[in-house]
N, CA, C and O atoms as CSV, one atom per row, in Angstrom:
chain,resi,resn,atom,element,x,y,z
A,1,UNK,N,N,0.827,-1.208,0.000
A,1,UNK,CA,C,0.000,0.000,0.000
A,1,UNK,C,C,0.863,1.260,0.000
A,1,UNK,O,O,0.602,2.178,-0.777
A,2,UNK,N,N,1.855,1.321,0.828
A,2,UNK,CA,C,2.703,2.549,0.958
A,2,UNK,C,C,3.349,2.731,-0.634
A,2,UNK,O,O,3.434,3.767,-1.294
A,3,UNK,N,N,3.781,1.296,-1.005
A,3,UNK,CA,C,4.974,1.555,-2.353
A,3,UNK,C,C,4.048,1.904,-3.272
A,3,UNK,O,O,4.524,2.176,-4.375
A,4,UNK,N,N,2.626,1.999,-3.143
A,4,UNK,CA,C,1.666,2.519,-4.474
A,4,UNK,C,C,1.120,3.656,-4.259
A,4,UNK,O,O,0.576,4.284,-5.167
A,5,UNK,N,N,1.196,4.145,-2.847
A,5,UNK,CA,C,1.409,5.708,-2.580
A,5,UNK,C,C,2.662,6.425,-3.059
A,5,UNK,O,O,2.807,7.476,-3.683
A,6,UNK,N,N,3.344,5.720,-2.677
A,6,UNK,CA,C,4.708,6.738,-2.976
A,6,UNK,C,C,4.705,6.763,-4.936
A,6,UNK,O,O,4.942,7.812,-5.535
A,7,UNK,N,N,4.457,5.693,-5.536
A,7,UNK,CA,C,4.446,5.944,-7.067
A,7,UNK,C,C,3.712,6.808,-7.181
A,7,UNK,O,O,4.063,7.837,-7.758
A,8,UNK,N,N,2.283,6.634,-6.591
A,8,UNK,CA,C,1.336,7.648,-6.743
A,8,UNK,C,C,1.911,9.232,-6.656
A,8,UNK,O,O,1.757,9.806,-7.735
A,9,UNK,N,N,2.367,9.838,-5.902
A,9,UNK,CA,C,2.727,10.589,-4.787
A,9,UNK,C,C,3.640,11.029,-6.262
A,9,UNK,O,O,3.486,12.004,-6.997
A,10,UNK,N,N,4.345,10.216,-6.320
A,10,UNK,CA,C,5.857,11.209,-7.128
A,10,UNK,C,C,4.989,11.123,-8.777
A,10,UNK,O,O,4.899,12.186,-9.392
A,11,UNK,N,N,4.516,10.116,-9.275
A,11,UNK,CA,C,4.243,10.605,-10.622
A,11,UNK,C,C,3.239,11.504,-10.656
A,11,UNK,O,O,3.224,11.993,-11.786
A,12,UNK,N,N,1.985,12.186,-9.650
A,12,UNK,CA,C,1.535,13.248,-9.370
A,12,UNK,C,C,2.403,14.515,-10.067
A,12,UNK,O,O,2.202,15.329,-10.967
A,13,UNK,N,N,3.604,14.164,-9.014
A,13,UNK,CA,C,4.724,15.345,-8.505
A,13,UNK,C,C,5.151,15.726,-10.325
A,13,UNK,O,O,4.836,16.682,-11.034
A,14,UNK,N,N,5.630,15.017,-10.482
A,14,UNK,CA,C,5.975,14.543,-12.188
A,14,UNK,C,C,4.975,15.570,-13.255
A,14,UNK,O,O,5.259,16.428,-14.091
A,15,UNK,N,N,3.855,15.067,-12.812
A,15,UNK,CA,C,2.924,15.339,-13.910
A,15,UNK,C,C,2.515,17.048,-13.478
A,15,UNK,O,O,2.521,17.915,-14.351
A,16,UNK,N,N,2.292,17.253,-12.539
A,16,UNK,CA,C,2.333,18.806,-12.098
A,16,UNK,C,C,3.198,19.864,-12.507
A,16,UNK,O,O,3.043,20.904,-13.148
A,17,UNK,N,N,4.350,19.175,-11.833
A,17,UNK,CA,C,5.861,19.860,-12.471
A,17,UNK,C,C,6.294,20.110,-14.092
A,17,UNK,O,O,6.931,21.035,-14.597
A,18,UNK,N,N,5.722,18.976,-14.661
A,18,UNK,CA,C,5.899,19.235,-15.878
A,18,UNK,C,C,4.668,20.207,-16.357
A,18,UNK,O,O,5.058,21.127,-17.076
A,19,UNK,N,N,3.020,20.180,-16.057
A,19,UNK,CA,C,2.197,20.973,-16.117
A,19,UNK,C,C,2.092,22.688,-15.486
A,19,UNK,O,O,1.216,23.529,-15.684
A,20,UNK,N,N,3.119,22.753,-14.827
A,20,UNK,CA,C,3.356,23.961,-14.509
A,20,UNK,C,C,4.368,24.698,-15.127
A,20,UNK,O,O,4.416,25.925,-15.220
A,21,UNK,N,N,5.462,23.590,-15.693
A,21,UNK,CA,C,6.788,23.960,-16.567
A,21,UNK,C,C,6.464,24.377,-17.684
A,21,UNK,O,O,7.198,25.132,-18.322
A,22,UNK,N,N,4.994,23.846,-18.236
A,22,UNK,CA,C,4.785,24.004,-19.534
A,22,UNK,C,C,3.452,25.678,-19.542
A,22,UNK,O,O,3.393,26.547,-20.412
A,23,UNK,N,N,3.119,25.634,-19.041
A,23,UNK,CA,C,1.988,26.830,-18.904
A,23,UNK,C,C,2.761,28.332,-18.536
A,23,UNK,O,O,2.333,29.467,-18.747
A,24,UNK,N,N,4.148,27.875,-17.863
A,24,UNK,CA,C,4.804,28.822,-17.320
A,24,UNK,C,C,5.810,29.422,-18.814
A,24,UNK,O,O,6.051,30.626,-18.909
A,25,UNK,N,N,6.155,28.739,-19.549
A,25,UNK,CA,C,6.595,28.883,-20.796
A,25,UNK,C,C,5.967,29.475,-21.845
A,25,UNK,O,O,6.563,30.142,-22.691
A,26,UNK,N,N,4.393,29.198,-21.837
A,26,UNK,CA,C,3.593,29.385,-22.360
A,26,UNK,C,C,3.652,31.356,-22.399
A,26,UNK,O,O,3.985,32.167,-23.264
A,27,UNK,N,N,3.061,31.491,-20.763
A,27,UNK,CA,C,3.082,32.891,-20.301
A,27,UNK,C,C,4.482,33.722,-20.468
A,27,UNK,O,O,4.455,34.931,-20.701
A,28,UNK,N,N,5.758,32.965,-20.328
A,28,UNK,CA,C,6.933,33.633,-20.637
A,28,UNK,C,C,6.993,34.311,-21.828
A,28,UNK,O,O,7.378,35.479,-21.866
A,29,UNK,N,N,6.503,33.431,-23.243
A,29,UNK,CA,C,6.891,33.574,-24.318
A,29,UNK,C,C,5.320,34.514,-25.095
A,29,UNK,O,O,5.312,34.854,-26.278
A,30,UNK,N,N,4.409,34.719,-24.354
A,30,UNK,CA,C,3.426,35.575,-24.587
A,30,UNK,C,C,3.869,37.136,-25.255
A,30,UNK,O,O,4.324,38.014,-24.523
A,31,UNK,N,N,3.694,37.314,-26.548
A,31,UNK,CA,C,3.793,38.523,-26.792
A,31,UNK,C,C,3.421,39.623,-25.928
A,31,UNK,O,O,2.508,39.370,-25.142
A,32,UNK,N,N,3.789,40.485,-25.904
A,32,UNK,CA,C,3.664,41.815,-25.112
A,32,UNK,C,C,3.093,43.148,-25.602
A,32,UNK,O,O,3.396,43.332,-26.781
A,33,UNK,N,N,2.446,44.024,-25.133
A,33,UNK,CA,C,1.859,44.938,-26.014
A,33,UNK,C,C,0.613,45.226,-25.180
A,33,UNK,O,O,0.374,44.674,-24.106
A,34,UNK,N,N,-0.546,46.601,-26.067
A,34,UNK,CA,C,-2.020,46.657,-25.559
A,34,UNK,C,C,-2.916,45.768,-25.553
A,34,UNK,O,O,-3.679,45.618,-24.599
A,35,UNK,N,N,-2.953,44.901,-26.851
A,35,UNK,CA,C,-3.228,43.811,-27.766
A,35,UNK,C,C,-3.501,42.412,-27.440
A,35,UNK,O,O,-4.449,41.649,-27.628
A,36,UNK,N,N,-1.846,42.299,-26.643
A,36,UNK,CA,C,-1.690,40.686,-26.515
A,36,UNK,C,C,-2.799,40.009,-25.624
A,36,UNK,O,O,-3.016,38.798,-25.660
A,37,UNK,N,N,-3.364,40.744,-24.960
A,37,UNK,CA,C,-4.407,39.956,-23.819
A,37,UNK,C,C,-5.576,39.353,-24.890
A,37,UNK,O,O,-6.032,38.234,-24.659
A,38,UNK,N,N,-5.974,39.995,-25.877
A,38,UNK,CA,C,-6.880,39.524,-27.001
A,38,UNK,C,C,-6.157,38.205,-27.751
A,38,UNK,O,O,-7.046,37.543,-28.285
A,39,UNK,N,N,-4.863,37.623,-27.960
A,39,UNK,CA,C,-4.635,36.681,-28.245
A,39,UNK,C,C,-4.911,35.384,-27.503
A,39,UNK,O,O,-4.533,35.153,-26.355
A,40,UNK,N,N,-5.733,34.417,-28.416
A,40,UNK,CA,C,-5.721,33.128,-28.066
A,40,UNK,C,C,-4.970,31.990,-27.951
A,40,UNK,O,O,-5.159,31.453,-29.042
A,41,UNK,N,N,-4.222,31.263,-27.310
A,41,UNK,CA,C,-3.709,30.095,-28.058
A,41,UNK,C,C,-4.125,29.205,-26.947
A,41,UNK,O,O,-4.332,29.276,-25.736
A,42,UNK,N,N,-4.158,28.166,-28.093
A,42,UNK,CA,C,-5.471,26.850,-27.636
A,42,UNK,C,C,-6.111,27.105,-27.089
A,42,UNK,O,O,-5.970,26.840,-25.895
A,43,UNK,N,N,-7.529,27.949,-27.629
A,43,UNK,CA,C,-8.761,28.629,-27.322
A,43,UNK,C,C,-8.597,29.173,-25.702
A,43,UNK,O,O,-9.472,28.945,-24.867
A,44,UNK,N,N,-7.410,29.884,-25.406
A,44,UNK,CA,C,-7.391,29.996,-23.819
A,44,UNK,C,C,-6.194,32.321,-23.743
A,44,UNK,O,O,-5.097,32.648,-24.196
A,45,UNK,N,N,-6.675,32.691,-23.397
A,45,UNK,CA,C,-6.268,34.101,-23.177
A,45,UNK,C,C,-5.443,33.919,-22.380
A,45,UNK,O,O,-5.558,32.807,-21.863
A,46,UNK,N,N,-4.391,34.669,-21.906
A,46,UNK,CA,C,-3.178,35.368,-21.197
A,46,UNK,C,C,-3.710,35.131,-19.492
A,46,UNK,O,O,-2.968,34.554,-18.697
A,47,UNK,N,N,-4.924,35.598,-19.131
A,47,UNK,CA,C,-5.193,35.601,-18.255
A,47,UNK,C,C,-5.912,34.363,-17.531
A,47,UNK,O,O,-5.801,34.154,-16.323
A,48,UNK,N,N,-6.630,33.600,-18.371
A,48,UNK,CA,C,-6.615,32.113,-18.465
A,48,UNK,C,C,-5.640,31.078,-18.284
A,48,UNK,O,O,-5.798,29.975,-17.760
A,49,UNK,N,N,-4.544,31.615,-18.823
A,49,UNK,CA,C,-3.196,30.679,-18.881
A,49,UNK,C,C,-2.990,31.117,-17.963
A,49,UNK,O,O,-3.227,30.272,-17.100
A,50,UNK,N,N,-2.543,32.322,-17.388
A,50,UNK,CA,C,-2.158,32.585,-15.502
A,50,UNK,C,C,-2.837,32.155,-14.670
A,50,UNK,O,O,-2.259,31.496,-13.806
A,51,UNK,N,N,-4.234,32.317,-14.565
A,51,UNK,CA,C,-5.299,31.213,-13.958
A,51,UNK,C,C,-4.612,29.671,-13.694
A,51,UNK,O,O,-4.377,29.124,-12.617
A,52,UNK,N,N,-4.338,29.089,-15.324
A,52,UNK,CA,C,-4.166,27.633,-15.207
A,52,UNK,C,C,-2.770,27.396,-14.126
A,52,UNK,O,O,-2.692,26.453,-13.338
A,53,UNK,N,N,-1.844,28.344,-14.274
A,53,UNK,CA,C,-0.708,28.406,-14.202
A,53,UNK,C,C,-0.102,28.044,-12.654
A,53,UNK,O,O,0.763,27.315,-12.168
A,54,UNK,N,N,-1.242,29.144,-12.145
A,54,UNK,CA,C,-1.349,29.598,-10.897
A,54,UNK,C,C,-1.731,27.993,-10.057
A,54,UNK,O,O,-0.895,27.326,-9.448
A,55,UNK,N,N,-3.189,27.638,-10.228
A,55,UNK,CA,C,-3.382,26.219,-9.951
A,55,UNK,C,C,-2.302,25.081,-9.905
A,55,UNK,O,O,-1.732,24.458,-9.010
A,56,UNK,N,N,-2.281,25.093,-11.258
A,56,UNK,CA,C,-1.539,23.954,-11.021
A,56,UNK,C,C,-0.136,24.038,-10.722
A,56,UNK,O,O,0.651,23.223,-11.203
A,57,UNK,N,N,0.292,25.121,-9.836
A,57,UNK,CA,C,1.879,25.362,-9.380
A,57,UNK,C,C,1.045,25.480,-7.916
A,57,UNK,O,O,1.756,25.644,-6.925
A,58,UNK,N,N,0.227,25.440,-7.802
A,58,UNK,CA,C,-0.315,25.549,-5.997
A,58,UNK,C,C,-0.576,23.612,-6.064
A,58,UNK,O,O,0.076,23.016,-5.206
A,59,UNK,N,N,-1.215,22.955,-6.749
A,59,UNK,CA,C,-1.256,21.984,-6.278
A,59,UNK,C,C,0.001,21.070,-6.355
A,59,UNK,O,O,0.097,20.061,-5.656
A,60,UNK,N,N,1.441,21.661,-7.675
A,60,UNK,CA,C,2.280,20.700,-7.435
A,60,UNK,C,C,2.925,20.918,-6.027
A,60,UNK,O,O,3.686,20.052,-5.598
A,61,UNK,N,N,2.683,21.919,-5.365
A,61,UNK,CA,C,3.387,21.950,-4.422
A,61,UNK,C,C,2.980,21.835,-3.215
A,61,UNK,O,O,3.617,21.833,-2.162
A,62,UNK,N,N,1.427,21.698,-3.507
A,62,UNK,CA,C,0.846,20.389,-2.336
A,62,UNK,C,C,1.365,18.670,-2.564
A,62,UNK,O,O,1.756,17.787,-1.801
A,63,UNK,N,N,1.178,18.753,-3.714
A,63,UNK,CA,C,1.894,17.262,-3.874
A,63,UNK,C,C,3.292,16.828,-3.424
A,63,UNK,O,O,3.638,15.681,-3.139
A,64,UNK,N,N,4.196,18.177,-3.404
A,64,UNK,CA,C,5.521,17.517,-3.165
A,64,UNK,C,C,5.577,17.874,-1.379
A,64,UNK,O,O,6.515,17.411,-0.729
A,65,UNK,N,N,5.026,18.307,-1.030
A,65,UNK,CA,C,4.312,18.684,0.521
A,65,UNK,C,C,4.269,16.955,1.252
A,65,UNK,O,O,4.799,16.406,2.218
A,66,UNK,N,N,3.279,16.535,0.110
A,66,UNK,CA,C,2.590,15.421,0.337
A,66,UNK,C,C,4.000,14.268,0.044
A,66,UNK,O,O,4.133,13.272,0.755
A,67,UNK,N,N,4.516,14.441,-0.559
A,67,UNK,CA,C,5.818,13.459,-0.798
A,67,UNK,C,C,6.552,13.854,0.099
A,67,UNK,O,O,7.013,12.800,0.537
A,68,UNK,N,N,7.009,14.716,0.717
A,68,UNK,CA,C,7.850,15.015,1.682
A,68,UNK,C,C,7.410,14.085,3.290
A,68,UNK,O,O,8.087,13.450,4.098
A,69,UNK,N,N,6.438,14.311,3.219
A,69,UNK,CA,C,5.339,13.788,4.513
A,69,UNK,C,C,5.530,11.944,4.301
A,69,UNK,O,O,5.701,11.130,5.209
A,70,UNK,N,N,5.445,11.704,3.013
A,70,UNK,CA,C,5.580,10.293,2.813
A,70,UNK,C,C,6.566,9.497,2.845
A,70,UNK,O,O,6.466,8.301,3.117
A,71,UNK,N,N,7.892,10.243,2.497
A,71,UNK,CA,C,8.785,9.853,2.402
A,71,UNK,C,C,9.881,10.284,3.674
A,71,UNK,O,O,11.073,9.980,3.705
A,72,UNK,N,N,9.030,11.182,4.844
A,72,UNK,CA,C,10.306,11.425,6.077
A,72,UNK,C,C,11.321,10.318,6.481
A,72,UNK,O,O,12.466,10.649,6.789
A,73,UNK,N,N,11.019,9.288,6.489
A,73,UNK,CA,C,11.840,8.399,7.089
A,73,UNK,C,C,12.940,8.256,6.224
A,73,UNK,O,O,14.079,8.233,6.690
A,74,UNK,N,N,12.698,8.143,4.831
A,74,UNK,CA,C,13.438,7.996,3.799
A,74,UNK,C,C,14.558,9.655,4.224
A,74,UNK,O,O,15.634,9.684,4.822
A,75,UNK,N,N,14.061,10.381,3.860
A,75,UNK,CA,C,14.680,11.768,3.852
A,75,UNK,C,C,15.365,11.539,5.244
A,75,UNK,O,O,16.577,11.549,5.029
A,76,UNK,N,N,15.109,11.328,6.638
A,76,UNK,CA,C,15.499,11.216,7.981
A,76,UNK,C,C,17.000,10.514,7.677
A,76,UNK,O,O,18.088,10.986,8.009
A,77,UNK,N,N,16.744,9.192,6.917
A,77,UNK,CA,C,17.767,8.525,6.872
A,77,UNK,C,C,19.256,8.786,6.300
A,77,UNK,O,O,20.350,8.504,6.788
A,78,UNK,N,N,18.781,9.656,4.655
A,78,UNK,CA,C,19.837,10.861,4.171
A,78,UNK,C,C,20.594,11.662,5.093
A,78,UNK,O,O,21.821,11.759,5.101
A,79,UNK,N,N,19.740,12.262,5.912
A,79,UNK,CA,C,20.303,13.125,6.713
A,79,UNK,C,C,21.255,12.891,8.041
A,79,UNK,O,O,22.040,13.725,8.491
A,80,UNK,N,N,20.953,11.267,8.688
A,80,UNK,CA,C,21.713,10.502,9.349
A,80,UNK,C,C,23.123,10.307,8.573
A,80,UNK,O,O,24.206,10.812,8.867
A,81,UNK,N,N,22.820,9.457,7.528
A,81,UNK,CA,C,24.275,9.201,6.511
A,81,UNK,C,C,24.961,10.737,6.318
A,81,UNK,O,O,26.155,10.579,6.574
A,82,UNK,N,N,24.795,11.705,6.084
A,82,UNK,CA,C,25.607,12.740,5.342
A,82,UNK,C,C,26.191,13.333,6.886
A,82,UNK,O,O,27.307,13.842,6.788
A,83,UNK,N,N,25.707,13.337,8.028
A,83,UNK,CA,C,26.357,13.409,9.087
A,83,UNK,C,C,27.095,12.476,9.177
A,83,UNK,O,O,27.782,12.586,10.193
A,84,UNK,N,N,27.289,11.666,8.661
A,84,UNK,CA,C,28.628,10.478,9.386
A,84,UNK,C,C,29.901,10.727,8.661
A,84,UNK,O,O,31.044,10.537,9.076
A,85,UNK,N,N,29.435,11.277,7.272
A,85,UNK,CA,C,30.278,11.983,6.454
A,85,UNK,C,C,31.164,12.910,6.647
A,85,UNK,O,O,31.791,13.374,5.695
């Protein structure tokens, strides 16, 4: 049950990260001007795409919240080893 949380948990993380990487690119590369807010791409406006943007960079980072929480012991244990170091 845990090892199908934790897949769960990180390909979430995965799929967010990359969904926020890509919307955020989107808005980077947005022409600029009085104008540009009237442009569409993939039937969605400037301010739509910041909308999407916004979301789904709030939930990847509930998700990796949520991986952090899942994985303490794991992370605990890193942090034991690099002290012995």
């Amino acid at each position: 049950m845990l090892v199908k949380l934790r897949i769960l948990v990180f390909l979430l993380a995965i799929a967010f990260g990359v969904l926020s990487l890509a919307t955020g690119l989107v808005l980077y590369f947005w022409p600029q001007g009085p104008r540009a807010g009237w442009i569409e791409v993939l039937g969605m406006r400037k301010a739509e795409w910041g909308e999407l943007h916004s979301y789904v960079s709030f939930l990847a980072l509930l998700v990796i919240l949520v991986h952090l929480v899942v994985n303490r012991k794991s992370i605990g244990l890193y942090f034991r080893c690099l002290k012995q170091l």
